[in-house]
Every structure is written in C-alpha cells, then in structure tokens.
N, C-alpha and C positions, 0 to 999 in steps of 0.2 A: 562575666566578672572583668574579663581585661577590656570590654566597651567600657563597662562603669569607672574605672581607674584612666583609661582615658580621656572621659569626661571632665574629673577631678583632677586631673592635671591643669586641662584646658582653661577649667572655670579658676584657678591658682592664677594661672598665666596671664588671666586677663587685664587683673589691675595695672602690673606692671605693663604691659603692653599702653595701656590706658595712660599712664603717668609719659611715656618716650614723647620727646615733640616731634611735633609733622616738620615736615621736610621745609624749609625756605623755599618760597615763590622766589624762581630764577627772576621772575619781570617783575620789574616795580615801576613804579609813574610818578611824578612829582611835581607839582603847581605853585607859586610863590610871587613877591611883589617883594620891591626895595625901593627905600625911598632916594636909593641914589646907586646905578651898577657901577661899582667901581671891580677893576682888572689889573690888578699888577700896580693897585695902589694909580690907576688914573680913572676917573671918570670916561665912562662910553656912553653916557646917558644926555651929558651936559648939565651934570649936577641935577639931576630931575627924576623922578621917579619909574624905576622900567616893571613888566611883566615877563614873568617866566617861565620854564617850564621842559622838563626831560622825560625819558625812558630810558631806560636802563635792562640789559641781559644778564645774569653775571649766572656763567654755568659752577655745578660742581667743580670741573677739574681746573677752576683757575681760568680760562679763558672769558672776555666780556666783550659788549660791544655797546655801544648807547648814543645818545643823538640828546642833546641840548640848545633851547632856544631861549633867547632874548631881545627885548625892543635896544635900541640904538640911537646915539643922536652923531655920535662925531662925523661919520662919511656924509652923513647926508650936509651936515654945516658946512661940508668943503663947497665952493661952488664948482655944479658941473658932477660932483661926488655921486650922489643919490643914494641909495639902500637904508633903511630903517630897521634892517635886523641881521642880527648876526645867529647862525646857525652850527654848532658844535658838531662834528661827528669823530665818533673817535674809538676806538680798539685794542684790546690790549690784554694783558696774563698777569696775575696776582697771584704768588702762594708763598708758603714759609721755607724759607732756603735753611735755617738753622732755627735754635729754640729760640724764640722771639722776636728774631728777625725776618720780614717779609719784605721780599721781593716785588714793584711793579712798574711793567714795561710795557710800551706803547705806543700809540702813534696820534695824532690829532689835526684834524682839518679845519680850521676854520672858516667857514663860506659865509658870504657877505652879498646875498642873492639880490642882482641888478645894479650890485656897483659900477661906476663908473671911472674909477682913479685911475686907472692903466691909461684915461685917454686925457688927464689933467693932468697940465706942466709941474713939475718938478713932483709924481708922485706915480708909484707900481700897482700892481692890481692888490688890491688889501684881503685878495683871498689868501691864508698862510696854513702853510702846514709844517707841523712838530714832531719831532718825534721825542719822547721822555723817557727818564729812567729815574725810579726815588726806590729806599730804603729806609726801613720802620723798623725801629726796635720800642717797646714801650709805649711813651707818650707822643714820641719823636718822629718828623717825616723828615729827609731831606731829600729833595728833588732836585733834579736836574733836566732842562727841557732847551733843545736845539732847534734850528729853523732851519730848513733844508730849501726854503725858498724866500724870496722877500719879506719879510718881514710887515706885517702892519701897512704895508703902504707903501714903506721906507725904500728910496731906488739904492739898488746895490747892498742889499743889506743882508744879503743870504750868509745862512751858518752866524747869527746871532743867537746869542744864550741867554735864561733866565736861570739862575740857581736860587731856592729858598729852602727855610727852614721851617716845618711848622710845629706846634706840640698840640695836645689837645688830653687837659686835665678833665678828668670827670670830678666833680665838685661833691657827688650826691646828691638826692634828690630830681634828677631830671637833670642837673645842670652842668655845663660842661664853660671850659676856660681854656680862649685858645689865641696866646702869642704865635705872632709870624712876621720875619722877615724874609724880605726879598731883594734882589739885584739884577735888574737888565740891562743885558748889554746890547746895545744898536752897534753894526760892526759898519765903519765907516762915517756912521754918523754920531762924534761925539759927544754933540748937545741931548742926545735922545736916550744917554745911556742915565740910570738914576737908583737909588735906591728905595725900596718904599717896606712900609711897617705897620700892621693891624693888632688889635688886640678885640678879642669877641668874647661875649657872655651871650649863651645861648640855652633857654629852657624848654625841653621836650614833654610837648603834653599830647604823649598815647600817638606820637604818627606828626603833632602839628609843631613845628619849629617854629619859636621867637626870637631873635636876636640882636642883639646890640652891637657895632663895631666904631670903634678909634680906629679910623684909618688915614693916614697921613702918607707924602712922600719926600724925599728931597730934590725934584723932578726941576727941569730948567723950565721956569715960569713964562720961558716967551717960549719957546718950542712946544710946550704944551698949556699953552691957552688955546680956546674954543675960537675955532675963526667965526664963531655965530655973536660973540659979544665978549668976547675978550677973556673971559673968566678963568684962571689958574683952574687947570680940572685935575692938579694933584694935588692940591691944598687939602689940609687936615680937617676932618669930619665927622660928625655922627653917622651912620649908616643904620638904619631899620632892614628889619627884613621878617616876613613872615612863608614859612614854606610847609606845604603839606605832600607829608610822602603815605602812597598806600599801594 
C-alpha cells in the first residue's frame, strides 16, 4: 500500500516538474554583420561593412567572462599601422544589489593583434584596457568606463573616460527601442574628446536580431577623418546589422 501511494505521489509530481524550465546554458555564441561598425559613435570600419562574432560565460553566481571579435579598418588606414581586427576580452560580476537595481563591474582588453602604432610618429600602441562600472534600474543603464592605459592609440592619454547612458524599451512583439548617449573624454588631447548619440529599433526572430540604428556624433571632423580618404567617420548614419545568438 505505501509503494502504491508513493507511486501516486510521483506520477502528481510529474507535470509540474514537466512545466519548471531548464536551467540557462552558461555559454552562448553569437555571429553577426553590420553594414557600418561604429564604437562610441565613430566608424572602425571606414564606413564599410565589418563581420562579427562572440562567446560568452555567464555563471549562475554573477561572475562572466567572454571574448568578442570584429573586422577593422582605421589602424590599418594609418600608414605603417597594420592590424584588421580588433579582439575584445573581457571579465567581469553582474547581480542585483537592491530590488531593481543591478549591479556591473569589470574589466576590458582591447587587442589590436599585429599592430603597429607604438612604432608610428605621433601615436601609442592601440592595445587599451578598461576597467567599467554601470548600474540598471528598469529600462535604464548608466555606465561608466576608465582607461588605465593609453587610450585608442592616443600618446599620453591614460585614465581617459567614457560615460553613457543607455535605455532599452521593449516595444512588444519581439521589439525593443533603444536611445543612447555617450561622451568621451581623450585626457590631454582636447580635439579627440566628443559627444556621440544612437537610437536603435531592433526585432527579435527566436535567437536572430535585426536592427536599425541613427547613429551620429558631434566629433572633431579633421581629428577623426579616415587618413585612407578623408571621410568624417562620425558623421550621422544608418547602421544595419543582423546578429544570431544560440
């Protein structure tokens, strides 16, 4: 009798066990193209289309780590510069510190593998590393991200800041609406410092991202033109982008 009662327990138990969802896959991977990489509101592409592509860790208790890559044009346009791609690695803890508010801090490397700027006149090795701090309540992100070494290339420009603000409305239906502004400061060099501003509509189909962005900045047009053909690479744009995460 008490095997049979706990059979019929068991066979109760099962739906609901049935209905819980499985656990989140810590690793994820993600594949994507744009028809223009723009960073802080400048072109890294030379206004031209790059290919992408990440991995990602993200443990239960808050800790992650992941690595991000894309094609490149500006180092290699320097002459003497070389490298066609930039490599993200980066690390860092996310959780909720209060009800709605989370918490995320980090660190970011940026490698620029086979560059050559350390050894061309008026420019440092464009490898840079970050460390960040942003806070989320809601729709809301505001970040804040420091340089603990040169900057971007930039000689003397260590302990330069970017602060932005970003939001990200979900629309319904897959869709989501996402203002952002930004501000970088180049420390020393005050032509390099700028403000720049996106707005993105982006529709999720099951894993595959589409998106639209208005990306513009108010960036010093001769500091950052392309030494490859002149071209304002923060002037205001359309940006495509298609990305599949699985």
């Amino acid at each position: 009798m008490k095997t049979l009662l706990s059979l019929l327990a068991l066979a109760a138990a099962l739906p609901a066990l049935a209905d819980e969802p499985a656990p989140a896959d810590p690793l994820s991977f993600n594949l994507g193209a744009v028809s223009d990489y723009r960073y802080r509101g400048i072109s890294q592409s030379r206004l031209k289309p790059a290919l992408q592509g990440g991995i990602d860790y993200a443990a239960a208790n808050g800790l992650y780590v992941g690595t991000w890559a894309s094609t490149i044009h500006w180092i290699k346009d320097i002459p003497g510069g070389d490298a066609s791609v930039e490599v993200d690695l980066y690390g860092g803890y996310k959780a909720e510190v209060a009800p709605g508010l989370t918490l995320d801090v980090g660190g970011l490397y940026y490698l620029y593998p086979s560059n050559k700027l350390k050894g061309v006149p008026g420019f440092a090795d464009a490898n840079t590393f970050e460390l960040y701090g942003a806070l989320s309540y809601g729709p809301v992100t505001a970040k804040y991200s420091h340089a603990v070494t040169n900057l971007f290339g930039n000689v003397d420009s260590k302990n330069s800041g970017y602060l932005d603000v970003t939001a990200n409305f979900d629309l319904g239906e897959g869709f989501t609406l996402s203002p952002h502004v930004g501000h970088q400061t180049i420390r020393h060099v005050p032509a390099g410092s700028y403000t720049d501003y996106s707005l993105t509509l982006a529709k999720d189909f099951s894993g595959l991202l589409l998106s639209a962005s208005v990306i513009g900045s108010d960036a010093d047009k001769t500091f950052y033109a392309s030494p490859a053909n002149g071209q304002f690479l923060g002037k205001t744009t359309l940006v495509v982008g298609l990305k599949k995460t699985f």
